[in-house]
N, C-alpha and C positions, 0 to 999 in steps of 0.2 A: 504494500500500500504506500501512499505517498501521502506527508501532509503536508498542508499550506499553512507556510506561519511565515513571518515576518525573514526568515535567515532561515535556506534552502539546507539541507546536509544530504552529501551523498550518499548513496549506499555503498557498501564497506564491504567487502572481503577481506578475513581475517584469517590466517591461517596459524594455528596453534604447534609447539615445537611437540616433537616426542614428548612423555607416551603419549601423549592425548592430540591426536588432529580434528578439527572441528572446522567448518565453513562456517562462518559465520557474517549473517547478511543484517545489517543493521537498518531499516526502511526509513531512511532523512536523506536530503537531498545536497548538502555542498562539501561540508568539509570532511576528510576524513578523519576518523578514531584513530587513537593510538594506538599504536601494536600490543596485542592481546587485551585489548580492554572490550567488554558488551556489557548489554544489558538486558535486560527483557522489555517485550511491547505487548501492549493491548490493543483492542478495537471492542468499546462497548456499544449495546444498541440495545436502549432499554425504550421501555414503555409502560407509564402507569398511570392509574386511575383512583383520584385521590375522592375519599366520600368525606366533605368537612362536618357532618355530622359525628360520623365517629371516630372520627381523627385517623381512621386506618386508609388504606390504599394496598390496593394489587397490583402485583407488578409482574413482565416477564421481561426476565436482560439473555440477548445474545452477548458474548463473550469470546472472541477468538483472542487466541495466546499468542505469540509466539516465543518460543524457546530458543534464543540467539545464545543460550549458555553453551559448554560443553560437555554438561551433564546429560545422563539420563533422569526425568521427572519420574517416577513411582508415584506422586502424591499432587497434590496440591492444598493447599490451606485458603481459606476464604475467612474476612471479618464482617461478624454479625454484629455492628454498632449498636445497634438500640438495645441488645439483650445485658446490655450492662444497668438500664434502668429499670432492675427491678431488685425486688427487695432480696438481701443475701448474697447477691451479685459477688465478683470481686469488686467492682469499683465500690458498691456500698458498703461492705466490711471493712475495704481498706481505708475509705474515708470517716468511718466510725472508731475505726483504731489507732489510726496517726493521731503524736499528738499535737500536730498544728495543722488542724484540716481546711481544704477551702473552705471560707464560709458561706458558698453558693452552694453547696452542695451536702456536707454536714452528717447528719442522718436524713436527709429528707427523702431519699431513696428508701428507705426502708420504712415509709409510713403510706408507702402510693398504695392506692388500688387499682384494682383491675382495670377501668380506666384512664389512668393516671400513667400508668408502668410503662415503657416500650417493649417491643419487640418485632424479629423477624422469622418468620415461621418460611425455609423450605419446602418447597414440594413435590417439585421434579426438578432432575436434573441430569444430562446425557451429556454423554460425548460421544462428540460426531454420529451423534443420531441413537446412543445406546447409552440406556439407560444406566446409571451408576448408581450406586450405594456412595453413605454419607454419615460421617459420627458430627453431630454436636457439642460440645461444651464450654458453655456460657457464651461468652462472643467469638470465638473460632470454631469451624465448620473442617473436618478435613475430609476431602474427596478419596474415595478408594477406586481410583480409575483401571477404565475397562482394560485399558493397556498403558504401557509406559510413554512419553511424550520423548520423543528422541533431540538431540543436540541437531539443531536446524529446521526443526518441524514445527507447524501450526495444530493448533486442535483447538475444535468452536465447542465450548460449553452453552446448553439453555436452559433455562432457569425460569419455574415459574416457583412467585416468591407473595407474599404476604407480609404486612407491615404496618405497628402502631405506633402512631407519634406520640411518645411521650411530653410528660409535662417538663417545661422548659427546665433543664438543671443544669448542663455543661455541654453549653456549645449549639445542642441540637434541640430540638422540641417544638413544641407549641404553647400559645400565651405564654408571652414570657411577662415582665413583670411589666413592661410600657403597654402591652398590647399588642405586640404583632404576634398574628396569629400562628404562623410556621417559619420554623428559622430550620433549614432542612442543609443539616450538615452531616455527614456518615451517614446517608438514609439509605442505601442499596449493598446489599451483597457485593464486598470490593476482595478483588486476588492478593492475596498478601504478598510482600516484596519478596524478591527470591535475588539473591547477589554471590559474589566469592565465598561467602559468607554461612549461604543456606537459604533456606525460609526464616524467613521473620514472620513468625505467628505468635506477634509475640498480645496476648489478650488486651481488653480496653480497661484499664486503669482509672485510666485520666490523665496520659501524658501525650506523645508526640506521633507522627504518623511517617510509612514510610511504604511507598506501593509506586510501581511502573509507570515509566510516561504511552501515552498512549494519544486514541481519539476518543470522544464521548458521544455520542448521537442519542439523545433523553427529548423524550416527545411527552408531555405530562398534562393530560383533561382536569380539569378541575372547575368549578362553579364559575358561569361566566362574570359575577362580579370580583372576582377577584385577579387583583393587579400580579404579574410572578417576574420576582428578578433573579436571576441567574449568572455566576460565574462561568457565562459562556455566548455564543455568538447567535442572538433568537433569526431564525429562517425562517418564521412565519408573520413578518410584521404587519401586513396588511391584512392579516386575516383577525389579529386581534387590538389594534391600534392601541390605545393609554399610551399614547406618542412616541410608539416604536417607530407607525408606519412613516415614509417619505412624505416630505412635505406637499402637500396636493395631492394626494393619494387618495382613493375611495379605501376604505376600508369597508370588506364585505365578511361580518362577523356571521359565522355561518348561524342557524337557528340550532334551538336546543336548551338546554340547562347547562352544559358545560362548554369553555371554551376548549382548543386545544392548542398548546404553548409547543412548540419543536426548537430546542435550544440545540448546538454541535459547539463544539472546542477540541481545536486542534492541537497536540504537544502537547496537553497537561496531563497529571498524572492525577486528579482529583475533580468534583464538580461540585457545585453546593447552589442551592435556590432556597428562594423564601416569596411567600406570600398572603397577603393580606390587603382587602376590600379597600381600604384608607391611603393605602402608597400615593403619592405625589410622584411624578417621574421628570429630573431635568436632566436636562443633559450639558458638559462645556468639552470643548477640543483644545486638547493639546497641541500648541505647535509646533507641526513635525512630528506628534506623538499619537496616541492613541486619544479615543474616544473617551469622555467621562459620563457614566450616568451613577444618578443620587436617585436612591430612593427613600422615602422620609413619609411619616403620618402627618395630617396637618387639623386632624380632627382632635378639638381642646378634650372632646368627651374621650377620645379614646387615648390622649395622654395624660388623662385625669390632671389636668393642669387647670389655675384660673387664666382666664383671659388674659391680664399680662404679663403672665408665667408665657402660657403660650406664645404669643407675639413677640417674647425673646428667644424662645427657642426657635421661631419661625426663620428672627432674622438671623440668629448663626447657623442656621442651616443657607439661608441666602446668601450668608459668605466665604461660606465653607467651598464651592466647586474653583473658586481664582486661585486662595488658598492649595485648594489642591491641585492645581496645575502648574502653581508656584516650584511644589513639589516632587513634582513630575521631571518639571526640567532639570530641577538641580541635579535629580538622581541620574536623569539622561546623559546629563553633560558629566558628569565627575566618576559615573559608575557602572555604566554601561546601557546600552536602550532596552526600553521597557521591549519585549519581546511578540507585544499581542496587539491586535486591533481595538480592544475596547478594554476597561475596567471599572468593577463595580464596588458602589458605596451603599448599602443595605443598611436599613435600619432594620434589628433583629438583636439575637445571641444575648448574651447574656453578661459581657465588656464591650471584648474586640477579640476576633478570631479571626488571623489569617487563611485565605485560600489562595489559588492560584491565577485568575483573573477578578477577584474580587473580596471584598470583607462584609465581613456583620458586626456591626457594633451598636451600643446601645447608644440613643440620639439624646436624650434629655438632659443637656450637658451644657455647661459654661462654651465660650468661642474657644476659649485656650483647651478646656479636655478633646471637645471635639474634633477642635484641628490636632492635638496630640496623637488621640487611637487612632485618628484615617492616617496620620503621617506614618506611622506605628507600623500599619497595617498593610500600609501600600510600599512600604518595602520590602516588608516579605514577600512581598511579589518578586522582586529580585530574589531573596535566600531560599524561603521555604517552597516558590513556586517555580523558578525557572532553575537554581540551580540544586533545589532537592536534595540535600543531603541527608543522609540517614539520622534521622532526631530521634530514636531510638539509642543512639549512643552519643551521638554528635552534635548534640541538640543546641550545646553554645554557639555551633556556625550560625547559625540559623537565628536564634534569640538574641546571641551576643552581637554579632554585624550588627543585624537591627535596631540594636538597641543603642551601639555607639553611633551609628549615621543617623539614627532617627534625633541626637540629642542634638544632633550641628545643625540641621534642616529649622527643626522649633524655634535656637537664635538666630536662625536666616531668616524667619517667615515674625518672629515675634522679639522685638528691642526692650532691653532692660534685663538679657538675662546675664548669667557669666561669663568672664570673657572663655574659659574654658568650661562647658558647659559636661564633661566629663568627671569635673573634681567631686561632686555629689555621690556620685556612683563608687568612690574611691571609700569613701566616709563608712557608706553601707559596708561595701568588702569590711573595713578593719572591723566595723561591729559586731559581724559572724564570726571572724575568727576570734573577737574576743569573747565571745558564749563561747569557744569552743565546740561549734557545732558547721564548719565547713567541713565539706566534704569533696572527693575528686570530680572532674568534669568531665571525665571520662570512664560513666558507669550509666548504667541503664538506665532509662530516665525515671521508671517505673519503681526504683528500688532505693532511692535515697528515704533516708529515716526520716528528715524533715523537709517540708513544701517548702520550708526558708529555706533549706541547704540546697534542695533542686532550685529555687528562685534565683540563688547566689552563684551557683556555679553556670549556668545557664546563662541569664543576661547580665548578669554586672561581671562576674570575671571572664566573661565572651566577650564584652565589651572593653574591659580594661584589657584581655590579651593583643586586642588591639593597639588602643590608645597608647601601650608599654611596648609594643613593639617599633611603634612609631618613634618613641626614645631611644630603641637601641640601632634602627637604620636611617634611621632620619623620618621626618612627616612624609617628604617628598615620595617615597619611594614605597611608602607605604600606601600610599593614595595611587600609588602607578600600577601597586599588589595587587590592590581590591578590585581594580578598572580589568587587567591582566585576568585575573583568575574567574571576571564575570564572563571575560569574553572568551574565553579558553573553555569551562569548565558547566556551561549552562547548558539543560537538557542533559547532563551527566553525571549527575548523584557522587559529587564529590568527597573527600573525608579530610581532616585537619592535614595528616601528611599533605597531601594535593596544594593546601593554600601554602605550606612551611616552603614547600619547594619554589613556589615563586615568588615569594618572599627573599630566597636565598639565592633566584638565581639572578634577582631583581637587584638585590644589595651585594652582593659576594660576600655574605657571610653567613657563616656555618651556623641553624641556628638548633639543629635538633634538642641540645640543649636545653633552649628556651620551651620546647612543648614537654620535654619531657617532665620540665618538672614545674610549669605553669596547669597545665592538663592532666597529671595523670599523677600526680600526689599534691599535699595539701601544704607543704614548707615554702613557709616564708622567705622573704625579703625584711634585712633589718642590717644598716649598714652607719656606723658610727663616723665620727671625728675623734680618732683616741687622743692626741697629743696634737701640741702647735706650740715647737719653740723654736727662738731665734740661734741662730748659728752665723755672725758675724753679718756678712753683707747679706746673708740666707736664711731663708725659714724653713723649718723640716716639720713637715706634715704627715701625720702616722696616721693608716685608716685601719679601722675594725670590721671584718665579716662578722656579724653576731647570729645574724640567721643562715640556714644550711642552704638558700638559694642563690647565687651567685648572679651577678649581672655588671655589666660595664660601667662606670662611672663618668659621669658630666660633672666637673667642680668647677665653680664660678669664685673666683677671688677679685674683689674688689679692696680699690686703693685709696689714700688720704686725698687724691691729687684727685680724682673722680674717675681714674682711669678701671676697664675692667678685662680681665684676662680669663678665659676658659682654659681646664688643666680638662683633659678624656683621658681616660684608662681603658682601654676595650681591656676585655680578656682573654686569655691566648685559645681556649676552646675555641671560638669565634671565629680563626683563623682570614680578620679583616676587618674592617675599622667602617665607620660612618664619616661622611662626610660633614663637612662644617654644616653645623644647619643654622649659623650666625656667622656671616663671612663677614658682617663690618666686626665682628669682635675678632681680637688675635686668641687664635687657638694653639694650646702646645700639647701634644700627644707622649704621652709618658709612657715607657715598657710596660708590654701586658701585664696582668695581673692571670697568674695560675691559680686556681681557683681552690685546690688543696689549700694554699695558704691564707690563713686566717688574717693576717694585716700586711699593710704594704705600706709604703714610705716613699713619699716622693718630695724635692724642694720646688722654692717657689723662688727665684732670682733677686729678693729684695727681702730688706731685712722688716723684720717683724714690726718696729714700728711704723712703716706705712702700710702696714694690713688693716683696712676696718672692718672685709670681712670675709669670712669663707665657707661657702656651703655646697651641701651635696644635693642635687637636684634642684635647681630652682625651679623649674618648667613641673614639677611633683607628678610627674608622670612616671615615675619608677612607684610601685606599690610599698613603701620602706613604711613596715607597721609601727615605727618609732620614729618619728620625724624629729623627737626635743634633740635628738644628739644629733643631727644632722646639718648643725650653724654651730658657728664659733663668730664670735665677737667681740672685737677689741676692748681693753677695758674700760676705753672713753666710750665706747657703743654699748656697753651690755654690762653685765656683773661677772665677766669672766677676769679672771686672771691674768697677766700676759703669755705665762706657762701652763698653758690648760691641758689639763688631761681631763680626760673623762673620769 
């Protein structure tokens, strides 16, 4: 098959070394994959028929696979989203046992009733025309097929499926608490990902998602007053207009009770719709970019708001679409192009929940939240939707990027904030390790003992892996990383190694280091001023590793005269230095620092009393969980001594 999306990829022939030979044909049209890398593809084609009285709907999805692995398939695993809302579930024990639960969700799963509950009930299902057998348990489904799926072959599953929208709790549902009636996120029978890796089946929790890029083809009847928006490209606009159709168009709604909505999306690996009777529909264009559409309630009754409650939320939704085109471009220009023809702004869910052409978030909100969640949200269109990486393990690519770009957009889009708008997020990090309850960033998302310790490893030190990198190769080149690894790496379910390596081929320097021990254990950064004493025309400066992380040093000494000097220390693991990232300042580069040794000592060419002052970081973009020891000042500046030891 071929899709149409914005950047054509060829198809690929891959040939695998001993023992394993595999053809492998990857269906995109320009560039080619690297050698030995695939992936798996889908082509869904569903159809379903939703009854808003009882909130269920029928469904039947075609499913062709293909198997571009060099595996043989024995199995296949499927997620059944909604059967996590029900009471006993794993999501609802596990949310009733942690002890920092979301507070959206709580025990409230274990008080539904049978109304109330989701689920999705199988009923048939074949391959290539032969009926298969099928085990359940809770939200994974595993197929026991009729024959094996070989390395290069296709097989079409069909599926006739059943399915209750649950009351609105995480993510997905119906009436959520403004009012809109269906926020339809995980609502269909999805293939679970399958990579080097294996199956990822791994159950619905309440963490991250991780499943094949494909096509979608979802054609969905429902009551004709109701309005439906979609993370994906509607083909029938003239048949249902609410200002889909072309300007001057007859719109010919056929007769009936229900209308029918035929959404497609090409190259995503996810779809999500919602709808409700009240939506508002506008639209603004990006220029040069994709299409914007907002959809928003504007009825006061059904956001249970007074009159001029309402008519402020009316007007930040009115200026919410500049705002986010604002946003658009920034991301276009510094970070790579949005990849799609259109993107959606859904009022729905139950925050803000990224998808892959579109968000749901909840609308009843100051201008500044508003424009926060869509900015939030419409980046993960870059991480979580185009470049996809496994957020089952990797989930800071995805949270973390987001999270530091989404905080530089807000001071671009909104004046008064920090001039570093990253140092807040610094603050939090030191506050979890000072509970002692950080954890690594590289564990299942599923499995950290606190929602603060997954919130922390996830987008603030996703975020600060950044920001911290950007101190040890410069800003420059780190902003060259991001732009680099969007355009290299999108449509290809990337992993942290992937971003380290262009980082390092971007900077020439070695950073394995750096993930190894920012990512995959919990040791700090804490890095002293032991001593500062005069030595005739010289000052001799002794520094302290106190923490077992190592990292390069940036030391700023400033003089009586107002002159000021940078001293760098890279480290010899590093095997390369950063360039000046302050060329009007003189910079002097001092012998690495081997990281075994706990202090090092380097002079400063001028004797001690014209030092007024010397510090480690001033840009505080290194994570040093002890900053008091990280300035010396002279004793006409401060209450230090002239011979300061720590």
């Amino acid at each position: 098959m071929k899709y149409l999306f914005k950047e054509r990829y060829k198809s690929v022939l891959i040939t695998f070394l001993v023992p394993v030979l595999v053809l492998l044909t990857f269906h995109t049209e320009t560039a080619a994959q690297h050698d030995l890398y695939w992936q798996q593809e889908v082509e869904y084609v569903m159809e379903i028929d939703m009854d808003v009285e009882t909130n269920r709907f029928t469904g039947h999805q075609s499913l062709t696979y293909h198997n571009n692995s060099p595996d043989r398939l024995n199995r296949v695993f499927y997620h059944l989203f909604f059967n996590a809302f029900q009471p006993n579930s794993m999501m609802d024990k596990r949310s009733r046992t942690i002890t920092d639960p979301d507070r959206r969700v709580r025990d409230r799963i274990y008080h539904y009733d049978e109304t109330e509950i989701g689920y999705q009930k199988v009923q048939r299902l074949t391959q290539n025309g032969t009926e298969v057998e099928f085990t359940i348990k809770g939200t994974i489904m595993e197929v026991h097929l009729a024959e094996p799926v070989e390395p290069g072959e296709q097989v079409v599953f069909e599926m006739e499926f059943e399915a209750q929208v649950p009351l609105q709790t995480r993510r997905s549902g119906r009436d959520n608490l403004e009012g809109i009636r269906y926020s339809m996120s995980q609502w269909y029978p999805k293939i679970a990902g399958y990579d080097r890796m294996g199956w990822h089946a791994n159950p619905y929790i309440g963490r991250e998602f991780f499943a094949p890029f494909g096509t979608f083809d979802v054609t969905i009847h429902i009551d004709r007053n109701y309005v439906v928006a979609a993370g994906a490209i509607l083909q029938n606009p003239n048949e249902v207009g609410y200002g889909y159709e072309e300007p001057g168009a007859d719109v010919n709604r056929p007769e009936g009770e229900k209308l029918r909505w035929h959404f497609r999306a090409d190259h995503v690996h996810d779809i999500m719709w919602a709808a409700d009777p009240d939506y508002t529909h506008v639209t603004a264009q990006v220029p040069d970019g994709p299409l914007l559409r907002f959809f928003y309630q504007t009825d006061p009754v059904a956001i249970n708001a007074q009159e001029d409650a309402n008519e402020t939320l009316l007007e930040n939704w009115a200026q919410l679409p500049e705002l986010t085109i604002r946003a658009f471009e920034y991301m276009n220009e510094r970070y790579g192009e949005y990849p799609y023809d259109e993107y959606m702004v859904i009022q729905g869910g139950d925050g803000g929940m990224e998808y892959t052409m579109g968000t749901l978030i909840t609308g009843n909100r100051s201008l500044r939240s508003l424009v926060g969640v869509t900015v939030h949200e419409l980046v993960h269109a870059w991480y979580e939707g185009a470049i996809a990486n496994n957020e089952v393990y990797d989930q800071w690519i995805d949270e973390g990027f987001t999270t530091y770009v989404s905080a530089f957009i807000m001071n671009e889009l909104f004046e008064g904030g920090p001039d570093d708008p990253m140092l807040p997020r610094y603050q939090a990090y030191y506050r979890i390790v000072d509970a002692g309850i950080e954890e690594p960033m590289h564990i299942h998302a599923d499995h950290y003992e606190f929602n603060s310790a997954y919130g922390m490893a996830s987008y603030t030190k996703g975020a600060i892996y950044l920001h911290q990198l950007g101190y040890i190769i410069g800003d420059d080149l780190l902003q060259r990383s991001l732009k680099r690894f969007f355009d290299e790496w999108k449509f290809r379910h990337p992993d942290g190694i992937d971003f380290m390596r262009i980082a390092e081929q971007e900077s020439g320097i070695e950073l394995k280091w750096y993930h190894e021990y920012w990512v995959e254990t919990t040791r700090t950064i804490d890095y002293a001023i032991g001593s500062v004493a005069g030595m005739d025309d010289l000052t001799e400066v002794t520094l302290k590793r106190k923490g077992l992380m190592p990292m390069p040093i940036d030391m700023e000494v400033e003089f009586t005269d107002g002159s000021v000097v940078h001293h760098y220390i890279p480290m010899r693991i590093m095997w390369g230095q950063k360039e000046n990232e302050f060329p009007e300042i003189e910079r002097i580069t001092e012998e690495d620092w081997p990281w075994v040794f706990p202090e090092y000592t380097f002079e400063i060419g001028r004797p001690l009393d014209e030092i007024v002052r010397i510090e480690i970081d001033p840009s505080q973009r290194m994570a040093d969980i002890d900053r008091s020891n990280n300035l010396w000042l002279h004793a006409d500046e401060g209450d230090f001594d002239e011979d300061y030891t720590e």
